[in-house]
C-alpha positions in Angstrom: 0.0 0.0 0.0 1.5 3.5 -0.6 1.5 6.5 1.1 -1.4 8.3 -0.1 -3.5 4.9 0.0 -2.8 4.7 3.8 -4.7 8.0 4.0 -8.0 6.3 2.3 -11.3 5.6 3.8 -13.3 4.3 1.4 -15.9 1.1 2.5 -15.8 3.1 6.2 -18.4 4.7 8.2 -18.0 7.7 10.2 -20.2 9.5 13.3 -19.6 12.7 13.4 -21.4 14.7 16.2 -21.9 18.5 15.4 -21.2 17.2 11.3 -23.2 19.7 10.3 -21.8 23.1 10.8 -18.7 24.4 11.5 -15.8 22.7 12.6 -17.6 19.8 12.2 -18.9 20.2 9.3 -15.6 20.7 7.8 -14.1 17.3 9.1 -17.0 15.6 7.7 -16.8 17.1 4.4 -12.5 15.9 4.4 -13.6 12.3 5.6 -15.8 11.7 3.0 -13.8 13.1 0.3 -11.5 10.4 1.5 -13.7 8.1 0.9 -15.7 7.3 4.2 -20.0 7.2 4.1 -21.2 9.6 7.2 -23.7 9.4 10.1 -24.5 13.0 11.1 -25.8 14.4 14.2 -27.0 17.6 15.3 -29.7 20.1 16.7 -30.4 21.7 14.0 -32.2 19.7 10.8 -32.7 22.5 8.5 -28.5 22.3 8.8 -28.4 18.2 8.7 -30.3 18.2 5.2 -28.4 21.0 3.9 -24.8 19.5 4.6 -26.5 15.8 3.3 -27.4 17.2 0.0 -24.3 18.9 -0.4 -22.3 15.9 0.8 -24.6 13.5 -1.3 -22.5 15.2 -4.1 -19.5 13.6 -2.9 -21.2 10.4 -4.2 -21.1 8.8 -0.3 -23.9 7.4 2.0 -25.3 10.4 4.5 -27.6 9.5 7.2 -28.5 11.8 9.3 -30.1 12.2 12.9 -31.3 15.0 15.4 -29.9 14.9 18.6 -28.3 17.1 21.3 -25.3 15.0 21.7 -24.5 17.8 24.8 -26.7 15.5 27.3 -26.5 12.3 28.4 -29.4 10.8 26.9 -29.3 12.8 24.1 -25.9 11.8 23.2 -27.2 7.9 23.7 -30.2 8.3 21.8 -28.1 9.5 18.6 -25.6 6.5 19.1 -28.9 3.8 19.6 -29.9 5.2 16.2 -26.9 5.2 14.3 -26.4 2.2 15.7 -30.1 1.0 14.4 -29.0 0.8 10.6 -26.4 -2.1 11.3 -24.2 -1.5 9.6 -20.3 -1.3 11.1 -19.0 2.2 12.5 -15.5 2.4 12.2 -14.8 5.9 12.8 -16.1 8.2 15.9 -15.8 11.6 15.8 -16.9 13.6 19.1 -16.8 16.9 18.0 -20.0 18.8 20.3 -18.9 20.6 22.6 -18.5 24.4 23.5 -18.2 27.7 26.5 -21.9 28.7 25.2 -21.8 30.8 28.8 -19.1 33.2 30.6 -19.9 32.8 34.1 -17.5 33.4 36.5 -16.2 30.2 38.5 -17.3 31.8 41.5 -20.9 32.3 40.4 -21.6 29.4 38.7 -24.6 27.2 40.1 -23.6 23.2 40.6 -26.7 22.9 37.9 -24.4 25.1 35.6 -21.7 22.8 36.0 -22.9 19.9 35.4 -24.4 21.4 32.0 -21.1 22.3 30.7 -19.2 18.8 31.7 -22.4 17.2 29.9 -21.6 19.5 27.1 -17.8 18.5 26.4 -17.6 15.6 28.3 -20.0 13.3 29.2 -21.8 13.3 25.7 -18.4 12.1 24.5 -18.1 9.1 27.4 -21.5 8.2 26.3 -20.5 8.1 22.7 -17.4 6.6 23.7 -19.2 3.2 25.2 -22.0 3.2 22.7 -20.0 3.2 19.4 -16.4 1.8 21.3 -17.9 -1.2 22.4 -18.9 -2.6 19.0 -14.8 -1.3 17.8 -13.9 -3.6 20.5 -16.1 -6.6 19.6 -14.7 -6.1 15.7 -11.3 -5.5 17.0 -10.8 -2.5 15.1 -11.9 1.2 15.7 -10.7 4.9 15.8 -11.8 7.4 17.8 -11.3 11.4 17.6 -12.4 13.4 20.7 -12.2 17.0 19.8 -10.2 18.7 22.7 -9.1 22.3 22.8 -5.8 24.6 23.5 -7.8 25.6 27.0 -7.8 22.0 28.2 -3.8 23.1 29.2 -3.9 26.8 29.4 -6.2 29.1 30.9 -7.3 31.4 28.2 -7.1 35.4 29.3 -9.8 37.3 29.9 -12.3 34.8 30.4 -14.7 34.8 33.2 -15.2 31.2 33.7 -13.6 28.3 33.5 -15.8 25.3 32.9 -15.0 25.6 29.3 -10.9 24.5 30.4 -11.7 21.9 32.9 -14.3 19.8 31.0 -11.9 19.9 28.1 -9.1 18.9 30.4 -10.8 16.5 31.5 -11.9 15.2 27.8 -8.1 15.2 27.5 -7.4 12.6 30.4 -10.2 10.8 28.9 -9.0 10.2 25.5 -5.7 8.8 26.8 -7.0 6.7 29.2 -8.9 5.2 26.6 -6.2 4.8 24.4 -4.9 3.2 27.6 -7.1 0.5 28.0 -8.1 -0.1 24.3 -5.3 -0.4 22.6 -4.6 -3.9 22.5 -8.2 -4.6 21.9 -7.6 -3.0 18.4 -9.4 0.7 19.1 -7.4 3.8 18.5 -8.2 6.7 20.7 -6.6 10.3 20.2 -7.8 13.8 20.2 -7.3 17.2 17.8 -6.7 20.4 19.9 -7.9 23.4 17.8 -7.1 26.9 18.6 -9.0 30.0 17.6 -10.7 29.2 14.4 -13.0 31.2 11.7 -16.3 29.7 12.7 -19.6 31.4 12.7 -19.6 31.7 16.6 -16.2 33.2 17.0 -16.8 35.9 14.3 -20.2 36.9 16.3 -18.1 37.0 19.6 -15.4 38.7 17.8 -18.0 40.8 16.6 -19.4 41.7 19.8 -15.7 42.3 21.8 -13.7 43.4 19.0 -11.0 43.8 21.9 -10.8 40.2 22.1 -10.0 39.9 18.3 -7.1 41.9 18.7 -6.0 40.3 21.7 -6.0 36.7 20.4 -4.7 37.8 17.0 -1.6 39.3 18.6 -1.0 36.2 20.5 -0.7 34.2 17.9 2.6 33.7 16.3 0.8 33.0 12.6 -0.9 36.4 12.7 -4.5 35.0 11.7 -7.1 32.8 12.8 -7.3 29.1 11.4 -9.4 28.1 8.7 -12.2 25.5 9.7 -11.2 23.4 6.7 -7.1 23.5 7.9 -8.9 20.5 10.7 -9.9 18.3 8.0 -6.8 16.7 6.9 -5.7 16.0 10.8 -9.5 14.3 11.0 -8.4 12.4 8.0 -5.3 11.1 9.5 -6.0 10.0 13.0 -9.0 8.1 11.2 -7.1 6.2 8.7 -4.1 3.5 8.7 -1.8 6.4 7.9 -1.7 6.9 11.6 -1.9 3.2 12.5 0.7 3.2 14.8 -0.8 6.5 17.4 -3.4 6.4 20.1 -3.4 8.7 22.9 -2.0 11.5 21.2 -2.8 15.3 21.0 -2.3 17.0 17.7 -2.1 20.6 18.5 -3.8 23.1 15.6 -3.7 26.2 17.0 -1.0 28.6 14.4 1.7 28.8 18.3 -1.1 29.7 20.1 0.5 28.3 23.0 4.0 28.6 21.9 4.5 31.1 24.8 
């Protein structure tokens, strides 16, 4: 097999949670132009059909399924369907996740906190068992958890920080995983993206123009990445050409955290 083959997904399946917009969305779109058919979950289904059609282009198989992966039994619902149209998932994405509020640590209500760790955690766990189990039964299985640069670092001038523990803690997860899977045939690892061009970024930005200029001249690049600069690291960690990795970080973040 050569080089480029190693990178091929064709005859696989991928869930992707969030595939619809955004950063999702844009590792969706890369694994199926590799070759791989797609579940897609999401809130929103005006967004589902939109990136199905578009992806139905692509000449791949695109089911999708509304869900909000962000709670515990939403996050098992959309697994117990995907799961539903037997047929073998080989790839898991867990991309949903997200701040979505900045209250202060020392305001925020236990409720709160539970919310958020729901949010970028324990949807993922749930995911995790749902979709891993079957990896384990085939012997055979990758996982991407979508991490973040605040899992490590605190990011300045945020209020709260429920965003950097649950991410931390999605962190840990993914290598402990890794951990115990790996000689059961599963590959676990994580992407950790920095700022990036999305839709929610450029309102925030929008709204604290401050901020803008703050992160920009923190990063040693100069710019912001590019939603579709996560779909060839999406590719990799879901195909043989990184047969040999689990438990690893891949950092995207143009030295955000350089110094």
């Amino acid at each position: 097999m050569g080089v480029l083959d190693s990178f091929r997904l064709a005859g696989q399946t991928a869930l992707v949670t969030g595939g619809s917009r955004g950063l999702g969305r844009a590792m969706a779109f890369a694994l199926a132009e590799a070759g791989a058919d797609l579940i897609l979950v999401g809130r929103d289904y005006g967004s589902l059909v939109l990136a199905q059609m578009e992806l139905l282009e692509l000449g791949r198989e695109i089911d999708i399924f509304v869900a909000d992966v962000g709670t515990p039994k939403g996050a098992a619902d959309a697994c117990e369907q995907a799961l539903g149209l037997e047929k073998p998932i080989d790839i898991l994405l867990n991309n949903v996740g997200g701040r979505r509020a900045d209250v202060a640590t020392e305001d925020v209500t236990i409720e709160q906190w539970k919310g958020f760790f729901d949010l970028n955690l324990t949807g993922a766990l749930v995911c995790c068992q749902k979709i891993g189990k079957p990896m384990i039964d085939r012997g055979r299985g990758s996982i991407i958890n979508i991490t973040s640069i605040a899992g490590p670092i605190a990011i300045r001038g945020i209020g709260g920080r429920h965003y950097e523990a649950s991410k931390a803690a999605l962190a840990a997860l993914t290598r402990s995983l890794a951990a115990d899977w790996a000689g059961r045939g599963v590959r676990v690892n994580a992407i950790a993206p920095g700022v990036f061009a999305t839709g929610p970024n450029e309102k925030w930005f929008a709204e604290k123009p401050e901020f803008e200029a703050s992160f920009l001249g923190h990063i040693p690049m100069g710019r912001f990445g590019e939603p579709a600069e996560l779909g060839p690291a999406a590719v990799f960690l879901a195909s043989d050409a990184s047969s040999y990795m689990t438990g690893a970080t891949l950092v995207l973040d143009g030295g955000f955290t350089l110094w």
